[in-house]
C-alpha positions in Angstrom: 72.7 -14.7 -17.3 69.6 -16.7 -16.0 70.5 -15.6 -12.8 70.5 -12.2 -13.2 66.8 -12.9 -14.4 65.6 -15.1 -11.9 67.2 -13.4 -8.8 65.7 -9.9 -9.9 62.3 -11.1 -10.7 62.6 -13.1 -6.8 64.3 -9.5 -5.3 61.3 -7.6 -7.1 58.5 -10.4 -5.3 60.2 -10.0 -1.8 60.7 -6.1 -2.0 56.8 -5.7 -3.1 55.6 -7.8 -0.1 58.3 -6.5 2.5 57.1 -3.0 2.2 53.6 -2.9 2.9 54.4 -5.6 6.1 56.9 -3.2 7.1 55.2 0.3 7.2 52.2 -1.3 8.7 54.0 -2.7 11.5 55.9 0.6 11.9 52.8 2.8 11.9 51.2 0.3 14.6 48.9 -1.6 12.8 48.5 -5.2 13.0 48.3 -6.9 9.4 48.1 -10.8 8.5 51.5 -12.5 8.3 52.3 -16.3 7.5 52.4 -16.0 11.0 48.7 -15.4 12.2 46.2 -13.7 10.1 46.2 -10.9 12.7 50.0 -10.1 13.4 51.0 -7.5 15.7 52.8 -4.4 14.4 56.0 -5.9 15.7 56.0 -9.2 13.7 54.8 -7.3 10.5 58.0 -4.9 11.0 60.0 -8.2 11.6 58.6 -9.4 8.5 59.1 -6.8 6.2 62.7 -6.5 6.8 63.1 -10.2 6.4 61.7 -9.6 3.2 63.8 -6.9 1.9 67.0 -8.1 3.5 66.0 -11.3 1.2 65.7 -8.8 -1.8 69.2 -6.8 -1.1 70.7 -10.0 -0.7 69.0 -11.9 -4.0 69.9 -8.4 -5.8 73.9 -8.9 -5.1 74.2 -12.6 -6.3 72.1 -11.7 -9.1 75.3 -9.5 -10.4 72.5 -6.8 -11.9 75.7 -4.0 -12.2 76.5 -6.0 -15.4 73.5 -5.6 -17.2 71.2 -2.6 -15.3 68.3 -2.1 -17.4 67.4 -6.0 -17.4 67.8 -6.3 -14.1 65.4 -3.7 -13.4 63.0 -4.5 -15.5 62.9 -7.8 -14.0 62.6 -6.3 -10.6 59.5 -4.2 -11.6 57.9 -7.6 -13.3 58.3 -9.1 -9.6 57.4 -6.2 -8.0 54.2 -5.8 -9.8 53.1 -9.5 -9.9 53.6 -9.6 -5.9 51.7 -6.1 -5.4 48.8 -7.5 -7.9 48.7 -10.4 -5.8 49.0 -8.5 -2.5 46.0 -6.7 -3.5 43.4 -9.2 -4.6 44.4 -11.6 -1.4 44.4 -8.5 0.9 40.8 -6.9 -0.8 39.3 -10.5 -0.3 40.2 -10.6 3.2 39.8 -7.2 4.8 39.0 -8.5 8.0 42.3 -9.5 8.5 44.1 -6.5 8.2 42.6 -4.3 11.0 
């Protein structure tokens, strides 16, 4: 059972940063990265899909069909953490993401 915890918390962190990385790099916009703190728009939409590929693949070994609701609910604890996160880091820095 701990998995299904621990892998749908981890799905909802890398889902919440995937996204943002990848629609900035597909609208063009460079973004910061691990990478460089001012990433083309082609490593941010590498990044992003890393990212949720890392989610899809965290939400299958976490076996969330068994229990649904707990598994979600995890997933939007991650999620919201991550995008919390996202946003005090990314309001600090707004240099970066130009």
């Amino acid at each position: 059972m701990w998995q299904l915890y621990v892998f749908s918390f981890l799905a909802g962190l890398f889902a919440a940063n995937g996204i943002p990385h990848f629609i900035k790099g597909v609208i063009g916009q460079k973004h910061q990265t691990p990478f460089g703190k001012s990433s083309s728009a082609v490593v941010n939409v590498c990044w992003g899909w890393i990212n949720l590929v890392v989610a899809v693949i965290f939400l299958h070994f976490g076996h969330v069909r068994a229990h649904e609701y707990r598994a979600f609910a995890m997933l939007a604890v991650g999620g919201l953490l991550m995008s919390l996160f996202n946003a005090n880091v990314w309001s600090k820095q707004p240099e970066y993401n130009k």
